[in-house]
Steps between C-alpha positions, in 0.01 A plus 500: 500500500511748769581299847448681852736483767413414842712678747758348724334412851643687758717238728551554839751348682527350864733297726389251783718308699449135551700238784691267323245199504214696386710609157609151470142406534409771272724420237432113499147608426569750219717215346244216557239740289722596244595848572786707400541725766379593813274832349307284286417251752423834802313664257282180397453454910362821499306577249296086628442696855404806376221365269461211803382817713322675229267181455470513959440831476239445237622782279553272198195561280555239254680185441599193335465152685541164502259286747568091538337314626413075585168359505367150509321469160262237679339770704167519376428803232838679629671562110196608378399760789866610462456496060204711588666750723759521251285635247291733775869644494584480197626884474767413718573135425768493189573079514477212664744216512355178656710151587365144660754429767424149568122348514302742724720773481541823223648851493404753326717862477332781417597861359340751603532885429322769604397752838668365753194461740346266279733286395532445876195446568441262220818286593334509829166387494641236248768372740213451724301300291415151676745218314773741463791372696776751464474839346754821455501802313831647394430900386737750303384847473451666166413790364217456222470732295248535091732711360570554146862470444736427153721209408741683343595267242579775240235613185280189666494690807099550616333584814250225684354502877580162669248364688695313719709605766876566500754402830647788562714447824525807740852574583 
């Protein structure tokens, strides 16, 4: 089996200078989420406000999402307008998870994937839906991509397009 080598990213290397509280501050944080050192945690800060500016910017073509939301299941014909719009989208809604919070009130979180214009749009007009309470959408950019690729799992190895998309963070 024949295995490709990616190269070695090319790693640039900086200094900043921080007052005493800020590092302290810095480093309670990098501890608190579990980080080893202070690169992994700078370049993780980055990398959230340069795809944070990307999605401002609206130069992020496609994504993956997650949109929650609360409704009051009383409100007359609100789950199934919302079923309905579901399934008007259903090329970019991948699952729904739905949970009764107490007598009147349910969430629902749904995945969504696709351009990122319309999955805004969608978590938009159904945030404003009458009955709906509280709503957010939380988005990740992604790069989707149909292409055939291997699994190179030696003479089983074969080539298949995925139809679904792959993350593929920008760094």
């Amino acid at each position: 089996m024949t295995r490709l080598s990616c190269p070695e990213p090319i790693v640039e290397r900086f200094t900043i200078s921080l007052d005493e509280d800020l590092a302290r501050a810095f480093d309670a944080l990098i501890a608190a989420r579990g980080y080893s050192n202070r690169s992994e945690a700078v370049r993780d800060i980055l990398r959230a406000q340069l795809e944070q500016n990307r999605l401002a910017r609206e130069e992020a073509p496609h994504c993956i999402a997650n949109l929650s939301y609360v409704y009051n299941h009383h409100e007359r014909e609100l789950a199934e307008r919302v079923t309905h719009d579901q399934h008007e989208h259903h090329d970019i809604c991948v699952a729904t998870l739905h949970a009764h919070l107490d007598h009147d009130n349910c969430m629902e979180s749904v995945i969504l994937r696709g351009p990122t214009a319309q999955v805004r749009a969608f978590a938009e007009a159904l945030i404003a839906k009458p009955g709906v309470r509280h709503g957010a959408l939380n988005l990740v950019t992604a790069d989707f991509r149909n292409q055939p690729h291997s699994h190179g799992d030696g003479e089983h190895s074969h080539a298949h397009p995925h139809p679904h998309g792959h993350y593929r963070p920008r760094s």
